[in-house]
N, C-alpha and C positions, 0 to 999 in steps of 0.2 A: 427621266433624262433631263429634262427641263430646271428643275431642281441641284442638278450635280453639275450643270453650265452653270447655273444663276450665283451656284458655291464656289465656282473656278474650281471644282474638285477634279482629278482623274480617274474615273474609275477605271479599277483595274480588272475585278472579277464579281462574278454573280455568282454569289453559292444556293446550294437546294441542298433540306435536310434530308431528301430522299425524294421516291418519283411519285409524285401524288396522284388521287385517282378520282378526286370529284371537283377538280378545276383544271385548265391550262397555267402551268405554270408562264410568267414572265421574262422568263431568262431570254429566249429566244428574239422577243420584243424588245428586251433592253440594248440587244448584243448587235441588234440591224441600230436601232438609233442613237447608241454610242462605239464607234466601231473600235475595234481594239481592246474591248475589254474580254474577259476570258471564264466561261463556266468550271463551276467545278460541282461536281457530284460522288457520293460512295462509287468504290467499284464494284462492292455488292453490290447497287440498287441495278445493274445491269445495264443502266440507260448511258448515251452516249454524252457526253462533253467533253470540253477541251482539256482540261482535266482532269483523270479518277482517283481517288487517292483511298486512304485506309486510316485504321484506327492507329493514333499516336503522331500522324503526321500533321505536321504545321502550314498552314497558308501565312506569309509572310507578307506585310504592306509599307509602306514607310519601317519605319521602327518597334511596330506591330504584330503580335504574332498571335491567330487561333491557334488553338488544340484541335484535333477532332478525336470525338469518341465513339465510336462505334456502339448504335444504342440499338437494336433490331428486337422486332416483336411485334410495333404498328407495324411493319412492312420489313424484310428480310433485311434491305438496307439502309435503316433511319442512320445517320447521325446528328450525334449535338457536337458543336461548338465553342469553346469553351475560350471566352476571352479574361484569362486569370488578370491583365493587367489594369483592368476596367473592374475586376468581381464580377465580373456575369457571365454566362451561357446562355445560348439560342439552342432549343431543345426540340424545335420542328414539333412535330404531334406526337413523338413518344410520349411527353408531359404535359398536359396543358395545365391550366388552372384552376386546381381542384378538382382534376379529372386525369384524363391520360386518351390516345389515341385508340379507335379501336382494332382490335388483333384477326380480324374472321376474312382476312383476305390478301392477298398480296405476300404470301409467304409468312402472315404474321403469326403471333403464337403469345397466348398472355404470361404461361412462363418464363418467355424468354423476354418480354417486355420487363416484368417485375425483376427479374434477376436484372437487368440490365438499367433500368433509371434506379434500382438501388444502390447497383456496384457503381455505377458511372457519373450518374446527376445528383442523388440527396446524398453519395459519400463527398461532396464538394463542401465548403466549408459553410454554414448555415446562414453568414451573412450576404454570399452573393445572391446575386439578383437573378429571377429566369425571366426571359422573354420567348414565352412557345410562338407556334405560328400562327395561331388566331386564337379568339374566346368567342365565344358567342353572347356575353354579357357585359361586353366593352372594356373590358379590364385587359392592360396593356403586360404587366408584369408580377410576377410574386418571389418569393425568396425559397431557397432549400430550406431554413429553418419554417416557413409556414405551409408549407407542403409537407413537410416531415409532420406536421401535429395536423392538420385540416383535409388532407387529401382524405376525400369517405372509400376513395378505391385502394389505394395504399397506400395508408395506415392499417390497412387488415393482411394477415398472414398469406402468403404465397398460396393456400387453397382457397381461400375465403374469394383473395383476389378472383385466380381462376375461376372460379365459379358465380361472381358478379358478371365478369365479361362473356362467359358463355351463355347467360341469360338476360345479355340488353336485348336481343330481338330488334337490330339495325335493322331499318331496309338498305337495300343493295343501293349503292348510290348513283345516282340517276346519271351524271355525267360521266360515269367510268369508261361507257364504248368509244366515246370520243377522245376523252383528257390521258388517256394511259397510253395510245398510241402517241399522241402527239409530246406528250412527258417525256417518253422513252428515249427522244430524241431532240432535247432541249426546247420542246415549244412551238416548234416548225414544222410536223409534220402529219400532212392531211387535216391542216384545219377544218372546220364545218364551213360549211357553205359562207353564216352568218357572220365569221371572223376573217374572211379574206383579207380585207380593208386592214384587218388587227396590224399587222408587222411591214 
């Protein structure tokens, strides 16, 4: 928030690629301390904001426009984002970096993951840019063109695939009891004791 005063910017809206389940999301947080601006989320993901929207519709900013695509599989309702005037997509944890989100919870399904950042993210033009929602190796971004040849999950055929994801042997994630209730409803809801102060 401190940041988008310091820019003179307005923010208008906070998007989520879907309701996550091993953090609180900061929508909630942003939306007490810039008032006015406006969540958006799938209307598959189930969860509540000020906006639901679906695949093929656009969020419009100044002169601005995302895509959204409907990309399900990490979670019933991932989407990515697709900012064609820029070259790049925000691809949430369907795609990350040389990897992909995983499918064993939340509605997911590695099927439906594979078909879906196939049809949706690497059919985008090879030089755009992606930026997923984290790495765990500090790498910020990669392109469709270097995921189409490097990814070790897919680059392999849709059984291969399936059968990589059935056998990572995740553990369950430890913040889920807590971050999925309060996700479902943009961030605010029944925080832990420890986050009161948060919002």
């Amino acid at each position: 928030a401190n940041l988008v005063k310091e820019l003179g910017l307005k923010l208008k809206y906070v998007v989520n690629t879907h309701v996550h389940a091993d953090h609180i999301t900061g929508t909630g947080r942003l939306k007490k301390l810039v008032p006015g601006c406006q969540s958006i989320i799938s209307t598959k993901s189930k969860g509540q904001a000020d906006i639901l929207m679906g695949d093929g519709e656009k969020i419009k900013f100044g002169d601005q426009v995302l895509e959204i695509r409907e990309t399900p599989g990490h979670t019933e309702g991932c989407v990515t984002y697709v900012f064609d005037a820029a070259g790049c997509a925000f691809t949430g944890d369907a795609l990350l970096i040389r990897g992909c989100g995983r499918t064993d919870f939340q509605g997911g399904s590695s099927q439906t993951l594979y078909k879906s950042v196939w049809s949706k993210i690497l059919s985008l033009p090879d030089s755009y840019i992606l930026y997923p929602a984290h790495d765990y190796k500090g790498q910020t971004a990669t392109t469709v063109a270097e995921e189409k040849k490097y990814n070790p999950r897919l680059t392999k055929s849709e059984s291969e695939f399936v059968n990589i994801m059935a056998n990572l042997n995740l553990p369950y994630p430890k913040k889920i009891d807590e971050s999925l209730p309060a996700n479902m409803v943009c961030g605010l809801h029944e925080l832990p004791e420890r986050m009161k102060d948060w919002v």
